[in-house]
Gaussian input, Z-matrix of N, CA and C with variables (Angstrom, degrees):
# hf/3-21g

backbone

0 1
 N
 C     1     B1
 C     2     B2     1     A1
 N     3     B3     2     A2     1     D1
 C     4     B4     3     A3     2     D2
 C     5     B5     4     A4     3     D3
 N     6     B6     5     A5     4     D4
 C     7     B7     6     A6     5     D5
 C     8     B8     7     A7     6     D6
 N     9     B9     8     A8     7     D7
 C    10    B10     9     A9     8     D8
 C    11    B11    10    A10     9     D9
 N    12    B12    11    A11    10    D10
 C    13    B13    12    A12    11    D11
 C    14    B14    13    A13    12    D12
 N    15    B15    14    A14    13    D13
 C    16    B16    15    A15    14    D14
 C    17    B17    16    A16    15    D15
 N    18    B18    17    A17    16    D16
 C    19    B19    18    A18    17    D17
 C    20    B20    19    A19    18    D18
 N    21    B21    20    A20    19    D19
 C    22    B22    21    A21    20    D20
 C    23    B23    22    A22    21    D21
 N    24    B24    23    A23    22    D22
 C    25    B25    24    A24    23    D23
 C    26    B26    25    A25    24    D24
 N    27    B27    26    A26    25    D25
 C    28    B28    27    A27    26    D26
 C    29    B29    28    A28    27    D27
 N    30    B30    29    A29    28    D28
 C    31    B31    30    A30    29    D29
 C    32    B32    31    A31    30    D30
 N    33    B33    32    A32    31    D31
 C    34    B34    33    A33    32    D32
 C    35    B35    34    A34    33    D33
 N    36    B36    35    A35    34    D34
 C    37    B37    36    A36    35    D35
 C    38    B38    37    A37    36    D36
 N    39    B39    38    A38    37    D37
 C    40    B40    39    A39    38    D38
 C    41    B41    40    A40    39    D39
 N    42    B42    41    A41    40    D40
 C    43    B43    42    A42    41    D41
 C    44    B44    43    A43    42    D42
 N    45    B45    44    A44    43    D43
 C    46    B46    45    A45    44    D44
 C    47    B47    46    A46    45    D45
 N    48    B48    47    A47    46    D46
 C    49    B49    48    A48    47    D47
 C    50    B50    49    A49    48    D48
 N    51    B51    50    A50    49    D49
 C    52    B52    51    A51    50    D50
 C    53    B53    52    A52    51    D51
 N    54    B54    53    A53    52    D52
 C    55    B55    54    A54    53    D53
 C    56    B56    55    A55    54    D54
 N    57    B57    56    A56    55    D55
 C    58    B58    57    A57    56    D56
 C    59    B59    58    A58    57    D57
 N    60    B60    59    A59    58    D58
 C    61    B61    60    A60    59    D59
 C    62    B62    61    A61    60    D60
 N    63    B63    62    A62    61    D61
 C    64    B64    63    A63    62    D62
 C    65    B65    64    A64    63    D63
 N    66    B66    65    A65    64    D64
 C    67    B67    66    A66    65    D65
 C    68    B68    67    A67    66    D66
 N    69    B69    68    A68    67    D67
 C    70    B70    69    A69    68    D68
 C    71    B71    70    A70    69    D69
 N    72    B72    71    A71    70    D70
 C    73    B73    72    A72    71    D71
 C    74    B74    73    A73    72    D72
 N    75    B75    74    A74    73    D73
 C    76    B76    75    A75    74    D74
 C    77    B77    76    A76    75    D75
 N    78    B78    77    A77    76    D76
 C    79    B79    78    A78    77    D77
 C    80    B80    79    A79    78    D78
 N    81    B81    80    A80    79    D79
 C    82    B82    81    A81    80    D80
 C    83    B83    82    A82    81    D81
 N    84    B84    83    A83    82    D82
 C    85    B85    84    A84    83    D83
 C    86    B86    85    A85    84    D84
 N    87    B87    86    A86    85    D85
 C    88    B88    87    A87    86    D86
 C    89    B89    88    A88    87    D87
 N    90    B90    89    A89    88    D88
 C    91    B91    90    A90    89    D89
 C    92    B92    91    A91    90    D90
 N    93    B93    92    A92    91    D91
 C    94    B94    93    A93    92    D92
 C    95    B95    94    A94    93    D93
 N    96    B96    95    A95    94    D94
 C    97    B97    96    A96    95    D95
 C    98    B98    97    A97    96    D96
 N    99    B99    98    A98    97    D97
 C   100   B100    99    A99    98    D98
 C   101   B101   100   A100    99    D99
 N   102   B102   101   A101   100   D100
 C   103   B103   102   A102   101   D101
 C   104   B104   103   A103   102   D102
 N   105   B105   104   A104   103   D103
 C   106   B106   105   A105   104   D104
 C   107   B107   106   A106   105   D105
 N   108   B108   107   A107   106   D106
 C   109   B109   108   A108   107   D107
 C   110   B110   109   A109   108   D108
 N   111   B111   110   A110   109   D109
 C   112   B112   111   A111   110   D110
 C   113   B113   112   A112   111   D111
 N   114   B114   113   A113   112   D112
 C   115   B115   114   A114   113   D113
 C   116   B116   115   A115   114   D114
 N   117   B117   116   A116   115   D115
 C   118   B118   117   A117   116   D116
 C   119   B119   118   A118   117   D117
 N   120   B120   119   A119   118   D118
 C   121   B121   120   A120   119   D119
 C   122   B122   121   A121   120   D120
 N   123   B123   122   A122   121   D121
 C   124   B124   123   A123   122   D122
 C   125   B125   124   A124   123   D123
 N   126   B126   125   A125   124   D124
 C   127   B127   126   A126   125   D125
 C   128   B128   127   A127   126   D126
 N   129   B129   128   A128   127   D127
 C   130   B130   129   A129   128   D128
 C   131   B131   130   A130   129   D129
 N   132   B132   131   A131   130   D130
 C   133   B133   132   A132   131   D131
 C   134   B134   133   A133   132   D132
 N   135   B135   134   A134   133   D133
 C   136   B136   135   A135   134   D134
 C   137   B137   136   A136   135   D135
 N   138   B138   137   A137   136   D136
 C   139   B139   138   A138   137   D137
 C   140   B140   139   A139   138   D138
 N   141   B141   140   A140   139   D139
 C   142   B142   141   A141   140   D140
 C   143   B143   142   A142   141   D141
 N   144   B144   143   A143   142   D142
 C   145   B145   144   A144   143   D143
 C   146   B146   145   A145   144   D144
 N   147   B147   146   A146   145   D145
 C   148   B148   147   A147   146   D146
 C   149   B149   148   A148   147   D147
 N   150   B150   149   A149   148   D148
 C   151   B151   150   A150   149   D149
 C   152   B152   151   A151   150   D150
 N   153   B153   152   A152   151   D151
 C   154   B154   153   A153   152   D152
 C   155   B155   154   A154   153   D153
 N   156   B156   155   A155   154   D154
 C   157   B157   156   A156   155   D155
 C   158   B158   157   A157   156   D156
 N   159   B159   158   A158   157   D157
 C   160   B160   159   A159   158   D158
 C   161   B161   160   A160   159   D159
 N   162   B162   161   A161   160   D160
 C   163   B163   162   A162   161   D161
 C   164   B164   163   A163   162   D162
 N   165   B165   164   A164   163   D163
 C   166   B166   165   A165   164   D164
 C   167   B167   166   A166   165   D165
 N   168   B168   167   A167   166   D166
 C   169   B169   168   A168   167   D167
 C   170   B170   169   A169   168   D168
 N   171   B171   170   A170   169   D169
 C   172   B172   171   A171   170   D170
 C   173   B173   172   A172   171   D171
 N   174   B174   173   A173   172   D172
 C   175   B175   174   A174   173   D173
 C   176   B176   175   A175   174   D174
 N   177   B177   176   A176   175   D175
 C   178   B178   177   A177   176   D176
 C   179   B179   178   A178   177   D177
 N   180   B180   179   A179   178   D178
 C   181   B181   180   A180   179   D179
 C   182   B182   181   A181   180   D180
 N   183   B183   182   A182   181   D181
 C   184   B184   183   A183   182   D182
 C   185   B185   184   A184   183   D183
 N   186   B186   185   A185   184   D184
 C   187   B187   186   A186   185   D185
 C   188   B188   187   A187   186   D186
 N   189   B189   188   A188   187   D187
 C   190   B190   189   A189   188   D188
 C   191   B191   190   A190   189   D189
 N   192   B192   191   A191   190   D190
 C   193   B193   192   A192   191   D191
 C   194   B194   193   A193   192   D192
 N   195   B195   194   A194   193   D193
 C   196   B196   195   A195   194   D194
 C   197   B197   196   A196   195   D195
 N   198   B198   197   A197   196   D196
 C   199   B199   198   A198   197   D197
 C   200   B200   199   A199   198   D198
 N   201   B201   200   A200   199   D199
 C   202   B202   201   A201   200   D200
 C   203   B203   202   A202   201   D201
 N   204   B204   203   A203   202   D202
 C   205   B205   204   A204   203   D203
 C   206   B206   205   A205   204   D204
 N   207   B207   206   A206   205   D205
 C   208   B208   207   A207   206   D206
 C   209   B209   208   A208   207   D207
 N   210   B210   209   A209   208   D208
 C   211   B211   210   A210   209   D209
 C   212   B212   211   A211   210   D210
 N   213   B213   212   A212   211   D211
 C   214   B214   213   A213   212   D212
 C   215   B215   214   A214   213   D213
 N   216   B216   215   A215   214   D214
 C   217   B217   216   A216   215   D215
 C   218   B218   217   A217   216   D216
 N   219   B219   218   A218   217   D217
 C   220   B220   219   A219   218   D218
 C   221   B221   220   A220   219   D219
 N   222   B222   221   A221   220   D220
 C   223   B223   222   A222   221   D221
 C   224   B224   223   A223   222   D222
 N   225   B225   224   A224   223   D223
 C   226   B226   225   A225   224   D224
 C   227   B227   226   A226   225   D225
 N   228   B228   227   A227   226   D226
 C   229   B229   228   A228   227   D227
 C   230   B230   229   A229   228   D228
 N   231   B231   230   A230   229   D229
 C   232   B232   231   A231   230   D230
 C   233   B233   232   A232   231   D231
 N   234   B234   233   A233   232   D232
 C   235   B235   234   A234   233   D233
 C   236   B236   235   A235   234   D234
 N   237   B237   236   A236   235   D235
 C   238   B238   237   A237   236   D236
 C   239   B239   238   A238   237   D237
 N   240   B240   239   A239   238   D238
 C   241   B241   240   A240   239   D239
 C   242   B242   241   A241   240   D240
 N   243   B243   242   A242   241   D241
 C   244   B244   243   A243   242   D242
 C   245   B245   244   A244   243   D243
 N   246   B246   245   A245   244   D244
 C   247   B247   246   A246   245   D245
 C   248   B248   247   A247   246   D246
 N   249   B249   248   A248   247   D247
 C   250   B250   249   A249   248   D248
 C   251   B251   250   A250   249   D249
 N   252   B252   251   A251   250   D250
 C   253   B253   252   A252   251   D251
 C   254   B254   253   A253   252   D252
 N   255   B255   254   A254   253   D253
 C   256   B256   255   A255   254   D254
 C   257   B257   256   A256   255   D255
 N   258   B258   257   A257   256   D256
 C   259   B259   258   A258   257   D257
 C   260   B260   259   A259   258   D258
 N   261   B261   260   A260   259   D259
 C   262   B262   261   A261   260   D260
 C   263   B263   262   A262   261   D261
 N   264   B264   263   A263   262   D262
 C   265   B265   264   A264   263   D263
 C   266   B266   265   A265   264   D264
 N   267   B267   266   A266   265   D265
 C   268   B268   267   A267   266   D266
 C   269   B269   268   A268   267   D267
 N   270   B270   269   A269   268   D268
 C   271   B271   270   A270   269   D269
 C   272   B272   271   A271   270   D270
 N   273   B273   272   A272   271   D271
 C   274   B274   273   A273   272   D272
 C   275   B275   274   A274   273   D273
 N   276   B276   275   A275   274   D274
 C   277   B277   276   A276   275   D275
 C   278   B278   277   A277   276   D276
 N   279   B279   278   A278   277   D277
 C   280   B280   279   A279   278   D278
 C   281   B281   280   A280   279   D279
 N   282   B282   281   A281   280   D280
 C   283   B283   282   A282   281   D281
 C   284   B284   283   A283   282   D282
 N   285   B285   284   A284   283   D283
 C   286   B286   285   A285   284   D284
 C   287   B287   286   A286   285   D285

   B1=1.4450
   B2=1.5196
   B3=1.4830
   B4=1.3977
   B5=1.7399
   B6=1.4539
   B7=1.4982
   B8=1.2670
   B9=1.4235
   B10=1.9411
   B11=1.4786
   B12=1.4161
   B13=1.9361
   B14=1.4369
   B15=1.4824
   B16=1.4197
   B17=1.7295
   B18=1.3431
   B19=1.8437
   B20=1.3150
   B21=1.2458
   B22=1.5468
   B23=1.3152
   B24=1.0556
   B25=1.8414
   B26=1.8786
   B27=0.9249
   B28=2.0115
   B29=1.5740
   B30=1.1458
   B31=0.8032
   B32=1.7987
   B33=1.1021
   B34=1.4604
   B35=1.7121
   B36=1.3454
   B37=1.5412
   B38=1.6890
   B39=1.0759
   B40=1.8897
   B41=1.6718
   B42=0.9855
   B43=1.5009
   B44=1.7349
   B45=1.1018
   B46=1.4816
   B47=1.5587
   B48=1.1802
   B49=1.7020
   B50=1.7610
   B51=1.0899
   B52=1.7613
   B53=1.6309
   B54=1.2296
   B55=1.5513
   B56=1.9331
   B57=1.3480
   B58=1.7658
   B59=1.5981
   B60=1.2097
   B61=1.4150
   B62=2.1874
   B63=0.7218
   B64=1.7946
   B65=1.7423
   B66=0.9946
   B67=1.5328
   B68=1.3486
   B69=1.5842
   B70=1.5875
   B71=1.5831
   B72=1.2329
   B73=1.3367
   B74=1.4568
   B75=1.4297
   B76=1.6181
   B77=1.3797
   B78=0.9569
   B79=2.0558
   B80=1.7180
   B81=1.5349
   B82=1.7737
   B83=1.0321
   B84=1.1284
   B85=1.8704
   B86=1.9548
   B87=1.9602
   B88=1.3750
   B89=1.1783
   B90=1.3337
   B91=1.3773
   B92=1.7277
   B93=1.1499
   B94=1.7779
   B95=1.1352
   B96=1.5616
   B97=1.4820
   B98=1.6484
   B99=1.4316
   B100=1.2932
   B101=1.8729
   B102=1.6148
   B103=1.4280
   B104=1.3327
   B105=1.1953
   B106=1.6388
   B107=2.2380
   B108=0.9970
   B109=1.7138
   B110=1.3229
   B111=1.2091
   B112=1.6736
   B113=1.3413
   B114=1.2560
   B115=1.7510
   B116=1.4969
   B117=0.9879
   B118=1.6411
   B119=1.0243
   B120=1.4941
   B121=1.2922
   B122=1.5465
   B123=1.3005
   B124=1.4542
   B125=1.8893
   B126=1.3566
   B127=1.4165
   B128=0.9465
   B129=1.6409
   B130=1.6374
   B131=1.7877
   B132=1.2256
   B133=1.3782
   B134=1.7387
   B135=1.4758
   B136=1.3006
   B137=1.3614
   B138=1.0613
   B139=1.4082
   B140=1.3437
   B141=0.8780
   B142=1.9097
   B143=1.4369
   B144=1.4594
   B145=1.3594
   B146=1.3032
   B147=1.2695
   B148=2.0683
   B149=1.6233
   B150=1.2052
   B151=1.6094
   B152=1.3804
   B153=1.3781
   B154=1.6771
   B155=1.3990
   B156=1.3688
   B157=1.8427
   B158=2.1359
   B159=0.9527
   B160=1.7096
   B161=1.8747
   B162=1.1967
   B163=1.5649
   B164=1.4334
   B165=1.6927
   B166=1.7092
   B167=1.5254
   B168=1.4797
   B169=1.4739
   B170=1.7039
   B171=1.8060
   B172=1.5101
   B173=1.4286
   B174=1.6342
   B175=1.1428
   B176=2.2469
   B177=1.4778
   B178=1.4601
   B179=1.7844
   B180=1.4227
   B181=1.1758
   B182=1.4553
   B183=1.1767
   B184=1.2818
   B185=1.6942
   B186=1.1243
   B187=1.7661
   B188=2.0458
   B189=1.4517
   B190=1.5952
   B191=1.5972
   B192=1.1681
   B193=1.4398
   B194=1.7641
   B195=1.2267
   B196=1.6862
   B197=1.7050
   B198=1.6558
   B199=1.2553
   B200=1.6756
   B201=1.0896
   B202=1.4771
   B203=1.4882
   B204=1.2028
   B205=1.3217
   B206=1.7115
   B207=1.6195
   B208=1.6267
   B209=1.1493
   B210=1.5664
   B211=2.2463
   B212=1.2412
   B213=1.4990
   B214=1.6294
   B215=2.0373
   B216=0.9780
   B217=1.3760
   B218=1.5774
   B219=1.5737
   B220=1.3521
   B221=1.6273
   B222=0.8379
   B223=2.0995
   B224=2.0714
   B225=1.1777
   B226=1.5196
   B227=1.7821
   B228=0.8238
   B229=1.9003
   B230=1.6711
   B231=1.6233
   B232=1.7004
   B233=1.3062
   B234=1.8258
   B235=1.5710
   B236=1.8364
   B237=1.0189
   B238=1.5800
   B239=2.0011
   B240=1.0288
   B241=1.6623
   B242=1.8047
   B243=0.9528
   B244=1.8259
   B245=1.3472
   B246=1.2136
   B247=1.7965
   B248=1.5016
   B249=1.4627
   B250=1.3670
   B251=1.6067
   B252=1.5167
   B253=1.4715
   B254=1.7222
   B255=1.5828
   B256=1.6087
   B257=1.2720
   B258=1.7914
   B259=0.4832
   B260=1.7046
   B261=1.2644
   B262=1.0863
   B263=2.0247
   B264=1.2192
   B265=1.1283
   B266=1.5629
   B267=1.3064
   B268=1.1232
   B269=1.4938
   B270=1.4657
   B271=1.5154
   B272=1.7302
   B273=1.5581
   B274=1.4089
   B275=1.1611
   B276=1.2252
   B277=1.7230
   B278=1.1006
   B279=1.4935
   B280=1.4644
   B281=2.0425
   B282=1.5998
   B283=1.2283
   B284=1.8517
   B285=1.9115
   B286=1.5218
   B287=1.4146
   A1=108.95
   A2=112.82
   A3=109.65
   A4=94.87
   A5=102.30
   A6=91.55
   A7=101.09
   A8=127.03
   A9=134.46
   A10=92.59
   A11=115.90
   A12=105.15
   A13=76.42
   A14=96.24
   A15=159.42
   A16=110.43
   A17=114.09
   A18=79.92
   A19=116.55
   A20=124.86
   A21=123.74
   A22=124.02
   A23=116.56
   A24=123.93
   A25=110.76
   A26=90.60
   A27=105.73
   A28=113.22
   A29=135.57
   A30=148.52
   A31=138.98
   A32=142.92
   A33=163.32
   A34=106.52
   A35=120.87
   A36=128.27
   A37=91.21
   A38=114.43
   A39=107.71
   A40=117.36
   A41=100.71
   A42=100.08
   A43=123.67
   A44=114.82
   A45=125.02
   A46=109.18
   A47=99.40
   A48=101.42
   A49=119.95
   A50=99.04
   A51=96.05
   A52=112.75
   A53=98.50
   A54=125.63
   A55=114.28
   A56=125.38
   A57=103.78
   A58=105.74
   A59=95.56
   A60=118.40
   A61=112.70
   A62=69.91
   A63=75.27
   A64=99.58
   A65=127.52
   A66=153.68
   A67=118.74
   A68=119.79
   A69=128.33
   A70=104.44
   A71=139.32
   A72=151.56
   A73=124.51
   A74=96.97
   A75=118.10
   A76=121.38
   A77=122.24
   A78=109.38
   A79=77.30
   A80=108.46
   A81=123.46
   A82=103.52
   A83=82.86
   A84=106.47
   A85=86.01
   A86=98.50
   A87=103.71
   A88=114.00
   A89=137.94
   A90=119.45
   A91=105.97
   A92=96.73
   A93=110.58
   A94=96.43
   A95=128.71
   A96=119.41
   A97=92.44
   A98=108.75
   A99=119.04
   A100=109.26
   A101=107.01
   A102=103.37
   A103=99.65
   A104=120.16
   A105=106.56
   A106=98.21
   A107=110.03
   A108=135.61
   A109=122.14
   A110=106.39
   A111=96.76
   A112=134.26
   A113=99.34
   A114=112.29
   A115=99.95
   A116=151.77
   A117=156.42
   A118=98.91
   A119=129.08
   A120=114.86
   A121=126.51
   A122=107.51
   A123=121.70
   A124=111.46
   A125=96.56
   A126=92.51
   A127=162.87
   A128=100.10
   A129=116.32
   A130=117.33
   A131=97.84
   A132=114.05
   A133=118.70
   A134=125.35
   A135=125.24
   A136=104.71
   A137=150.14
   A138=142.20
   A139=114.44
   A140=154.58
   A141=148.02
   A142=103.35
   A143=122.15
   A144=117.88
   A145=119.88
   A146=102.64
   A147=103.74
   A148=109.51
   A149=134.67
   A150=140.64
   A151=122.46
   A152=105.15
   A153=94.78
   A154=110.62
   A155=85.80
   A156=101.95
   A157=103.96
   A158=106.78
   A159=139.50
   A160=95.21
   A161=78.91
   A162=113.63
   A163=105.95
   A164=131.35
   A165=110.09
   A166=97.65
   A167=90.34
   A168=121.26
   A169=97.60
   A170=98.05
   A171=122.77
   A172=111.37
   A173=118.39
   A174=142.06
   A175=106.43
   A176=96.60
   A177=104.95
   A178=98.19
   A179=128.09
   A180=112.41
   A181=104.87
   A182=138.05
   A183=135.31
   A184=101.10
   A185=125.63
   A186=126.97
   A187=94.65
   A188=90.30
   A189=99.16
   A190=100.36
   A191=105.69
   A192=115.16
   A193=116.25
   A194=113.28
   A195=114.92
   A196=118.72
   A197=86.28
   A198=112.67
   A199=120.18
   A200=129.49
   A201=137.94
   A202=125.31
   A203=147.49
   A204=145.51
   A205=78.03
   A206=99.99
   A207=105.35
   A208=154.15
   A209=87.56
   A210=106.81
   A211=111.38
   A212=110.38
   A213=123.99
   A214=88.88
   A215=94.70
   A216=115.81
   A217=116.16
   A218=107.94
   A219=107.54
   A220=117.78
   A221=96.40
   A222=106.74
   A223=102.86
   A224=85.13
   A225=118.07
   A226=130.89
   A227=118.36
   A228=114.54
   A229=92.03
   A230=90.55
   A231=93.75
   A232=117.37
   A233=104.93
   A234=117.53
   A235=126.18
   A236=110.07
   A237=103.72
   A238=100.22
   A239=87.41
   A240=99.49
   A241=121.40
   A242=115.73
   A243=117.02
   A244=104.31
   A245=84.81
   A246=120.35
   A247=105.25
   A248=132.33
   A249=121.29
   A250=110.00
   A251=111.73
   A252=114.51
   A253=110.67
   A254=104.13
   A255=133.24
   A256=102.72
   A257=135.62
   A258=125.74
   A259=140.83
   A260=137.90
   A261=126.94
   A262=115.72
   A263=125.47
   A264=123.39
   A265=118.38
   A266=116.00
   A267=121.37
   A268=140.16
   A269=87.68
   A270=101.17
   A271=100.26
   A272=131.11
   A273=112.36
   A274=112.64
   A275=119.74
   A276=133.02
   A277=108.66
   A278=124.55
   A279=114.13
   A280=105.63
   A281=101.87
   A282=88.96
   A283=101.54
   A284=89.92
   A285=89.72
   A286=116.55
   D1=169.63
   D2=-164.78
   D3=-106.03
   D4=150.45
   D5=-179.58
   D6=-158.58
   D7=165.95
   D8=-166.13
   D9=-109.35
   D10=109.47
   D11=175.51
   D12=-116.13
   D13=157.37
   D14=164.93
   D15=-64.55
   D16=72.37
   D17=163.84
   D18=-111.08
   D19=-2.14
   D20=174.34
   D21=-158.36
   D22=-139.13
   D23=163.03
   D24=-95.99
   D25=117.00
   D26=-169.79
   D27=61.14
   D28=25.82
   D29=151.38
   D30=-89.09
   D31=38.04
   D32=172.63
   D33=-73.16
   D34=113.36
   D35=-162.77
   D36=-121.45
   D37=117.07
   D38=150.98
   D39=-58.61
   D40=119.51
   D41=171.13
   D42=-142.58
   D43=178.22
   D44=177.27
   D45=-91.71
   D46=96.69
   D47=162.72
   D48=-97.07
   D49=176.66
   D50=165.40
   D51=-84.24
   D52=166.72
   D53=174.13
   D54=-57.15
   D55=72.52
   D56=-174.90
   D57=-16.67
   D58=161.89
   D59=160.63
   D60=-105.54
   D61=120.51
   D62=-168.52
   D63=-62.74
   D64=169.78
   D65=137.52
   D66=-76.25
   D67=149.04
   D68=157.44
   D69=-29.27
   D70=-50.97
   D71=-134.80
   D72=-115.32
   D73=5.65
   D74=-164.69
   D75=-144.39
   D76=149.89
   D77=-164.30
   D78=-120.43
   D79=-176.46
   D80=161.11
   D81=-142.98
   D82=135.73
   D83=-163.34
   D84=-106.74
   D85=148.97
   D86=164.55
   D87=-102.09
   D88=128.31
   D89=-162.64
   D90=-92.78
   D91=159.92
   D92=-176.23
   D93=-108.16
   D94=-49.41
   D95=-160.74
   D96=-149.62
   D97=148.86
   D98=176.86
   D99=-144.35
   D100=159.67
   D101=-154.39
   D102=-115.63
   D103=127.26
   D104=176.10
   D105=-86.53
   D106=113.99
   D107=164.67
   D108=-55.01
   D109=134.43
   D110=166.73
   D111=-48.76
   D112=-24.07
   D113=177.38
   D114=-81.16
   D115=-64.32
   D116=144.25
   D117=1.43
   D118=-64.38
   D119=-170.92
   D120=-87.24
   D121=-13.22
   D122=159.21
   D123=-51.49
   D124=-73.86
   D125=165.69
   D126=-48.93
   D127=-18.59
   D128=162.67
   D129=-89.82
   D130=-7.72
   D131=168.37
   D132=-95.29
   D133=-34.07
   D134=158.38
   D135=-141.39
   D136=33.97
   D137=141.82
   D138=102.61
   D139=-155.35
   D140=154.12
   D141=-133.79
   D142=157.40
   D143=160.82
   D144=-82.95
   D145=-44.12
   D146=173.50
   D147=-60.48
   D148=-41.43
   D149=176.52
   D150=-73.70
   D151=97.65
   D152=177.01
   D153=-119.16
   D154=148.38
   D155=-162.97
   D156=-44.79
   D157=163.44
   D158=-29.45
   D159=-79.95
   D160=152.04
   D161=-150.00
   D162=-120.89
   D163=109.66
   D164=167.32
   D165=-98.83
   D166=143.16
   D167=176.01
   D168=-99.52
   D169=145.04
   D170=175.48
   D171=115.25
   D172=59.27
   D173=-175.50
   D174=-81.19
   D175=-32.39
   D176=-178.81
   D177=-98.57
   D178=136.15
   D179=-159.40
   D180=-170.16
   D181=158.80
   D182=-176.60
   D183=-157.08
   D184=120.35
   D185=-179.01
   D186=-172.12
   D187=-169.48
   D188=-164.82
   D189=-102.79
   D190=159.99
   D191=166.52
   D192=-71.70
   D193=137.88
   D194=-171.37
   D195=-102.15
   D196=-58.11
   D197=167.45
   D198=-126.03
   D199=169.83
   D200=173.57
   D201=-142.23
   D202=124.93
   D203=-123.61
   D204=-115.99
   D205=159.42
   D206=171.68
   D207=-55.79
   D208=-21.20
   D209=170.89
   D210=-125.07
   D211=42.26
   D212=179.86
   D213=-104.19
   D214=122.33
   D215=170.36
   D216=-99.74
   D217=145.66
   D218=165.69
   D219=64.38
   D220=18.73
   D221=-175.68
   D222=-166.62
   D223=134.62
   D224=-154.76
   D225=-125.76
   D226=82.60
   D227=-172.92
   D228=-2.50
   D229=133.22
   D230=157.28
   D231=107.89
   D232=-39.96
   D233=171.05
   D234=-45.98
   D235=128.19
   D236=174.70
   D237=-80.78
   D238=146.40
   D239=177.74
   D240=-155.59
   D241=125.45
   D242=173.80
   D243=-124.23
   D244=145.28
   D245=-174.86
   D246=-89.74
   D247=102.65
   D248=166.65
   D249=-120.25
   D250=116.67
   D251=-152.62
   D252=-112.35
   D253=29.89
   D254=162.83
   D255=-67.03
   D256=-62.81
   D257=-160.64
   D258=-126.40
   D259=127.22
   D260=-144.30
   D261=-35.58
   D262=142.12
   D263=167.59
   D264=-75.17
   D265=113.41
   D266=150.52
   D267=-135.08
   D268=13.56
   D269=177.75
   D270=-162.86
   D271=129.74
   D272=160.19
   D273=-95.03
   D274=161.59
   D275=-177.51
   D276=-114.18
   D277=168.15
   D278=165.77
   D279=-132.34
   D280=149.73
   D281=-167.57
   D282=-84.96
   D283=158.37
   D284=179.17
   D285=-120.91

């Protein structure tokens, strides 16, 4: 898959990574659209202390569900879903 890593300050390369491997507890989503963040752009401008290179960027995100791990409840191949990470999680939604 194609993805934006992180290796330094102005430095962000598209490249070909592999596919994650999911967990029991975790679905993989394909993404359709991804957001570059204020924090994203902070970091490619001075780096982060918690993020160390190499780094994939596209934490805010909206695409379909692919797969779904075995004790993932309530979410299903096929589902549309976005990630908005403003605000505390206490419920996910899915977009319609």
């Amino acid at each position: 898959m194609k993805a934006a890593v992180f290796y330094g300050i102005k430095d962000v390369r598209m490249e070909e990574i592999e596919i994650p491997k999911i967990g029991s507890s975790e679905v993989l989503v394909r993404m359709k659209a991804a957001l570059t963040c204020g924090t994203d752009r902070k970091m490619y401008l001075r780096g982060h202390p918690l993020f160390k290179p190499p780094f994939v960027f596209g934490h805010e995100f909206a695409g379909d569900i692919v797969k779904v791990g075995d004790r993932v409840k309530n979410f299903k191949e096929g589902m549309r879903v976005v990630a908005q990470i403003l605000l505390p999680v206490i419920d996910v939604f899915t977009v319609r």
